[in-house]
C-alpha positions as CSV (number, residue, x, y, z in Angstrom):
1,X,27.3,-125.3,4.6
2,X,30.1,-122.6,5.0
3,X,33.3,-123.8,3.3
4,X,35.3,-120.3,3.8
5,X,35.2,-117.8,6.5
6,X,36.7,-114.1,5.0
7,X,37.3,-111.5,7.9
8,X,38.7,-108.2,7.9
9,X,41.9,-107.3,10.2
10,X,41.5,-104.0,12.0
11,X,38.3,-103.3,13.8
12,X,36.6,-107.1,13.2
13,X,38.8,-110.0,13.7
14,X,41.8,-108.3,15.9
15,X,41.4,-106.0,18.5
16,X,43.1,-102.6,19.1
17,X,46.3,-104.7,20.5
18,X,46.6,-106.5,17.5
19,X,45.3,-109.8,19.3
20,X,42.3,-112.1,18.7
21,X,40.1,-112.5,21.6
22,X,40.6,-115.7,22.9
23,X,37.2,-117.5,22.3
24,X,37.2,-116.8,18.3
25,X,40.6,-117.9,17.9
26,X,39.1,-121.2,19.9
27,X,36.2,-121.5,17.1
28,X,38.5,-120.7,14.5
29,X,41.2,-123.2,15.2
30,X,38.6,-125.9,15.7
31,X,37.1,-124.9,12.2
32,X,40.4,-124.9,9.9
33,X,41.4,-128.5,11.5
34,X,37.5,-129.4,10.2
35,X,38.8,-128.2,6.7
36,X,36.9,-124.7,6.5
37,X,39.0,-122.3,4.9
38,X,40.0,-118.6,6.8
39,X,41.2,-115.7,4.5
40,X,42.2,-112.2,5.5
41,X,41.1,-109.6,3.9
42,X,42.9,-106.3,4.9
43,X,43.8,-102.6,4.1
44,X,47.6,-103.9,5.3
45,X,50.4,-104.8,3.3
46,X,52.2,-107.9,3.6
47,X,55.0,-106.4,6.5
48,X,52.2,-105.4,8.2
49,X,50.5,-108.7,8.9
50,X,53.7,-110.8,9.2
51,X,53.9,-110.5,12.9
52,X,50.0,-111.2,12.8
53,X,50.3,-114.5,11.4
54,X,53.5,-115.8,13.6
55,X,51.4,-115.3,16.5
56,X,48.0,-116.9,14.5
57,X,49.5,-119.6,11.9
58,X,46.4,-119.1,9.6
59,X,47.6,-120.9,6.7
60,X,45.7,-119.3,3.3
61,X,45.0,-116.7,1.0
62,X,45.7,-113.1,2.0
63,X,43.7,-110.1,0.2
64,X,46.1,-107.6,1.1
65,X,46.1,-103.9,0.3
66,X,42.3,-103.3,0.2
67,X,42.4,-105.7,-3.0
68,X,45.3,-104.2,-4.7
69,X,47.4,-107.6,-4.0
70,X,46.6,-111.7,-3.5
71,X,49.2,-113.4,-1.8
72,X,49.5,-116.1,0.4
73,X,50.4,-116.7,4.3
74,X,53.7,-117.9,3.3
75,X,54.5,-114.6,1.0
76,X,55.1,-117.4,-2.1
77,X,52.5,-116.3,-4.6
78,X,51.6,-112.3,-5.4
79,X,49.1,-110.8,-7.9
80,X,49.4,-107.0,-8.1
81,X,46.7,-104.5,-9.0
82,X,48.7,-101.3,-9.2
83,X,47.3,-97.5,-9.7
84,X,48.0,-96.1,-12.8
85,X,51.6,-94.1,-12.8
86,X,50.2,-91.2,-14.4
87,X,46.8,-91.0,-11.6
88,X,49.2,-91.6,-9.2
89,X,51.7,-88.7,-10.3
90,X,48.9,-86.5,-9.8
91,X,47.5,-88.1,-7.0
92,X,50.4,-88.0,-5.1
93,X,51.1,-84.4,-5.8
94,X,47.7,-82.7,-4.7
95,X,48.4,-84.6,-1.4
96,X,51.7,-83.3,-1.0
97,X,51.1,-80.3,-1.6
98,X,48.4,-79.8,1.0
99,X,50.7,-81.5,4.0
100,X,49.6,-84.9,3.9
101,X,52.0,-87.8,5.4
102,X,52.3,-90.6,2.7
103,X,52.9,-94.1,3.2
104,X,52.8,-95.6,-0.7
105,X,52.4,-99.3,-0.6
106,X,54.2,-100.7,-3.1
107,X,55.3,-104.4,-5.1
108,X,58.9,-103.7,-3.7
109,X,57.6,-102.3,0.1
110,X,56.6,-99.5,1.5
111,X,58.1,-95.7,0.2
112,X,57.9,-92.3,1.8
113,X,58.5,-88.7,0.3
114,X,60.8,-87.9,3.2
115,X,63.4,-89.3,5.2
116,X,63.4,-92.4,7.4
117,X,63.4,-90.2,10.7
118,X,61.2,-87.7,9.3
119,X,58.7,-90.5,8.6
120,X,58.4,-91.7,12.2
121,X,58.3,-88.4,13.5
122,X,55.4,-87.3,11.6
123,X,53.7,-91.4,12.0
124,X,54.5,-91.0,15.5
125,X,52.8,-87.3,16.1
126,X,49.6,-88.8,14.1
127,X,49.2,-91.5,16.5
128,X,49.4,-89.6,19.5
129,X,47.1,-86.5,18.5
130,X,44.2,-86.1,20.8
131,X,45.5,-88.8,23.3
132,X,45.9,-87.6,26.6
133,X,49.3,-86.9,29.0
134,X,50.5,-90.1,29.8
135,X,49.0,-92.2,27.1
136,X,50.8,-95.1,26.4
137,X,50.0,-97.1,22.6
138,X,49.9,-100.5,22.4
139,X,53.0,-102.4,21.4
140,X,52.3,-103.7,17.9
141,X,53.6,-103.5,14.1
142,X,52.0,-100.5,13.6
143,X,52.9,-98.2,16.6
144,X,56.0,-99.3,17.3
145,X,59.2,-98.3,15.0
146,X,60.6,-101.4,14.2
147,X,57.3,-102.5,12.8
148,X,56.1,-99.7,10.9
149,X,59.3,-98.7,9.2
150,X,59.6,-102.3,8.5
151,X,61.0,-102.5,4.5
152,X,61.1,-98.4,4.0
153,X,62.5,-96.8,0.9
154,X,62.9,-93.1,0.3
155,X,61.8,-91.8,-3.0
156,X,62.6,-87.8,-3.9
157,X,58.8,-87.9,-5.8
158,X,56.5,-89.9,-8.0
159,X,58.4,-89.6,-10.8
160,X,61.7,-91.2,-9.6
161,X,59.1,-94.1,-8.2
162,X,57.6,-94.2,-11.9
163,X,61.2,-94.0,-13.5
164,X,62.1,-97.2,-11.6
165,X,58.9,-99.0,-12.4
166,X,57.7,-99.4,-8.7
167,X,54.3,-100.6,-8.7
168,X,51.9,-98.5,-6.7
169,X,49.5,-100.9,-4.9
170,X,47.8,-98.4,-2.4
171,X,48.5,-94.8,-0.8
172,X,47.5,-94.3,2.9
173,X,47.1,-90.3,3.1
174,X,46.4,-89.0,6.3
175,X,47.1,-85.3,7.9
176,X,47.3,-84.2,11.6
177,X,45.3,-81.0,10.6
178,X,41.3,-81.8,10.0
179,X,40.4,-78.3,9.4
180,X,43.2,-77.6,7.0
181,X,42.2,-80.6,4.5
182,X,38.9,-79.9,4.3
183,X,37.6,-79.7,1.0
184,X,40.5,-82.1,-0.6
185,X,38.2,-84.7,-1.6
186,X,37.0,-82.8,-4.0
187,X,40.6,-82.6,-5.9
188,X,41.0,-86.1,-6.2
189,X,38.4,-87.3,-8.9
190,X,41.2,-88.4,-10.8
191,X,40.2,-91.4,-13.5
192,X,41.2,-94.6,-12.5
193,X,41.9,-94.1,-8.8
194,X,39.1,-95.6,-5.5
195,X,38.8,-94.3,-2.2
196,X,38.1,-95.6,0.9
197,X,37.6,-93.5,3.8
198,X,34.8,-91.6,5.2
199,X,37.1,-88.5,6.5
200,X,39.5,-86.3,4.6
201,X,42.3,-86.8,7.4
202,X,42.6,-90.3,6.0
203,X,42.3,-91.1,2.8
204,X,43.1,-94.7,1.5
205,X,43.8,-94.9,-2.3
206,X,44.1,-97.4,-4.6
207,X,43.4,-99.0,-8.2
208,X,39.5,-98.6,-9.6
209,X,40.8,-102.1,-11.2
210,X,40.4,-104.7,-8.0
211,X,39.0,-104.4,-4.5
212,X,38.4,-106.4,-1.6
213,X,35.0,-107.4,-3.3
214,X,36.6,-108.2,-7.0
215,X,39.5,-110.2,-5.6
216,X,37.3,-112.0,-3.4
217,X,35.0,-112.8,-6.1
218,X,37.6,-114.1,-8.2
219,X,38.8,-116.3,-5.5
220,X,35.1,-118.1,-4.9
221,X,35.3,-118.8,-8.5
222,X,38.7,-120.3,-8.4
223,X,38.1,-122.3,-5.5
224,X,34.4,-123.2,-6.5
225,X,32.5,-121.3,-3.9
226,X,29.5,-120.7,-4.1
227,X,27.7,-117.3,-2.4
228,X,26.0,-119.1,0.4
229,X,29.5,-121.2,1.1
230,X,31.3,-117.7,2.3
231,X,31.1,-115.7,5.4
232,X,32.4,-112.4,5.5
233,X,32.9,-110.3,8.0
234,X,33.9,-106.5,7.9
235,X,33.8,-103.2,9.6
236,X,34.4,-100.3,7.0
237,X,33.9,-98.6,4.2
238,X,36.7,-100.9,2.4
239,X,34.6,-103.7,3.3
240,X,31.3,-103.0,1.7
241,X,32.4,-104.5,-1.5
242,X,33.1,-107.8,-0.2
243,X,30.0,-108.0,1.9
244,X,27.2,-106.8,-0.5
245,X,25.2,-109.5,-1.8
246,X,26.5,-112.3,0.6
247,X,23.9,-114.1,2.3
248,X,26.2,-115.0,5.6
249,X,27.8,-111.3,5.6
250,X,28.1,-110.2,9.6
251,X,29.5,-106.7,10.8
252,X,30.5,-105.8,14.2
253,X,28.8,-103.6,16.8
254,X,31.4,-101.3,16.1
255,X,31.4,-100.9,12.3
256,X,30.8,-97.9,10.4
257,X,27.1,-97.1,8.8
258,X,27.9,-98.2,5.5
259,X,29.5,-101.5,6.3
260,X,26.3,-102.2,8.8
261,X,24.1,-101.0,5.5
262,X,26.1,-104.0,3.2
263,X,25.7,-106.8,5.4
264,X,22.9,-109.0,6.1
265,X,23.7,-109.3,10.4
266,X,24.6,-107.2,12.5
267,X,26.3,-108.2,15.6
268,X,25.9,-107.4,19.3
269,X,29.6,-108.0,20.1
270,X,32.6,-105.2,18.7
271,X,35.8,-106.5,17.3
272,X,36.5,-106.4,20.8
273,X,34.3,-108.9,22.7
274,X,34.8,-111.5,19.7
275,X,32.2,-110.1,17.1
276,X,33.9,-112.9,14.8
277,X,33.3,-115.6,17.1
278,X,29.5,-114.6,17.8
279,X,29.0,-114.6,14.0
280,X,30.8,-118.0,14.1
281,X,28.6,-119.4,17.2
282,X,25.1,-118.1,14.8
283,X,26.1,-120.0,11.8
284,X,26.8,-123.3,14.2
285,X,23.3,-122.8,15.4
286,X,22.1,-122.5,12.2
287,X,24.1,-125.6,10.8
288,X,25.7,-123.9,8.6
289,X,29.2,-124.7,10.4
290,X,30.6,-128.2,11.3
């Protein structure tokens, strides 16, 4: 039987609006007040999936930061794996240097290389590239400003971050230009650092040390799961880790190859249409769920 559900955010559980589709938060609430346990495993940081969980009271563990932190939904317990100062001195740089906008995930929030204003601009000009005249972006923590420049510290470079003793937790890299950061992939074989993303234009960065795979090992042994007991459910490349090997591992229509090539279903229904819920409604029909 299935003692702990494990989902992905973005792309699996929560649709582009930031909101569950109302059948699989109906399965899923009906499942926690069984007892079965719900974690969230995301790329996000913790001020990114606070307004999440006031709108869904999932009450857990959090695998935050594509592994790079455990915490809790009430923000009480944390367990940083940060980069390497000097990998990410020279991560940071190379990134820099070829135009990339920064947003360094940290154990004291999130810091940029420019200015507060400067920060939007760029965030806000990312966002809207390729959209068409009179595209409107959904309200939520990550497009609007008082979301996304939630917690924001300036930092001059790496080495004031590194003088303070910031822990680096994760980098999201990304660049309006495609064609100009071709090729930077190849720059960033630097020891000790993992990557998840399948285009240069956005780059996710983090710790070799922990991922969403380690951390959620760690936590089946803590708990006492066994493999068979956990059902993940994922949608990219930072997902693989956690759904390799798991017998109950589901990915959405919409996922990427890879993420489809680590799990053992894959479902008719994108993050959308409830692709966690039809994963849920299989393992009821198997008896694997109360």
């Amino acid at each position: 039987m299935i003692k702990c559900i494990v989902s992905d955010l973005d792309g699996t559980l929560i649709k582009p609006d930031d909101t569950i589709e109302d059948r699989t938060w109906y399965l899923l609430q009906d499942l926690m007040a069984k007892g079965v346990e719900v974690i969230i495993a995301t790329g996000r940081d913790r001020n990114m999936v606070v307004d999440f969980l006031r709108q869904y009271p999932i009450q857990g563990d959090l695998i935050l930061n594509n592994g790079a932190e455990r915490s809790d939904t009430w923000f009480l317990r944390h367990q940083y794996y940060p980069m390497n100062p000097n990998a990410f001195r020279q991560v940071s740089k190379i990134l820099v240097d070829r135009g990339y906008l920064l947003a360094i995930h940290t154990d004291q929030g999130k810091y940029a290389f420019v200015d507060r204003e400067t920060f939007w601009e760029r965030h806000y000009a990312l966002l809207m590239a390729n959209k068409p005249d009179g595209f409107s972006l959904p309200k939520k923590t990550f497009t609007t400003r008082e979301g996304y420049l939630r917690d924001l510290h300036y930092a001059k470079d790496a080495d004031e971050m590194i003088e303070k003793g910031i822990q680096v937790l994760k980098i999201d890299a990304r660049h309006i230009d495609g064609a100009s950061c071709q090729g930077v992939r190849s720059q960033l074989d630097i020891e000790g650092l993992d990557f998840s993303s399948s285009y240069e234009d956005n780059i996710e960065i983090t710790s070799h040390v922990s991922n969403k795979g380690k951390l959620l090992s760690q936590l089946m042994d803590e708990k006492g799961y066994d493999v068979d007991e956990v059902a993940v459910f994922g949608d990219g490349l930072n997902d693989c880790a956690m759904l390799q090997g798991k017998p109950y591992s589901f990915a959405p229509a919409n996922a990427c190859k890879e993420a489809k090539a680590s799990s053992r279903f894959i479902l008719s229904s994108t993050c959308e249409q409830g692709a966690v819920g039809e994963g849920i409604e299989k393992l009821i029909s198997w008896g694997q769920l109360p």
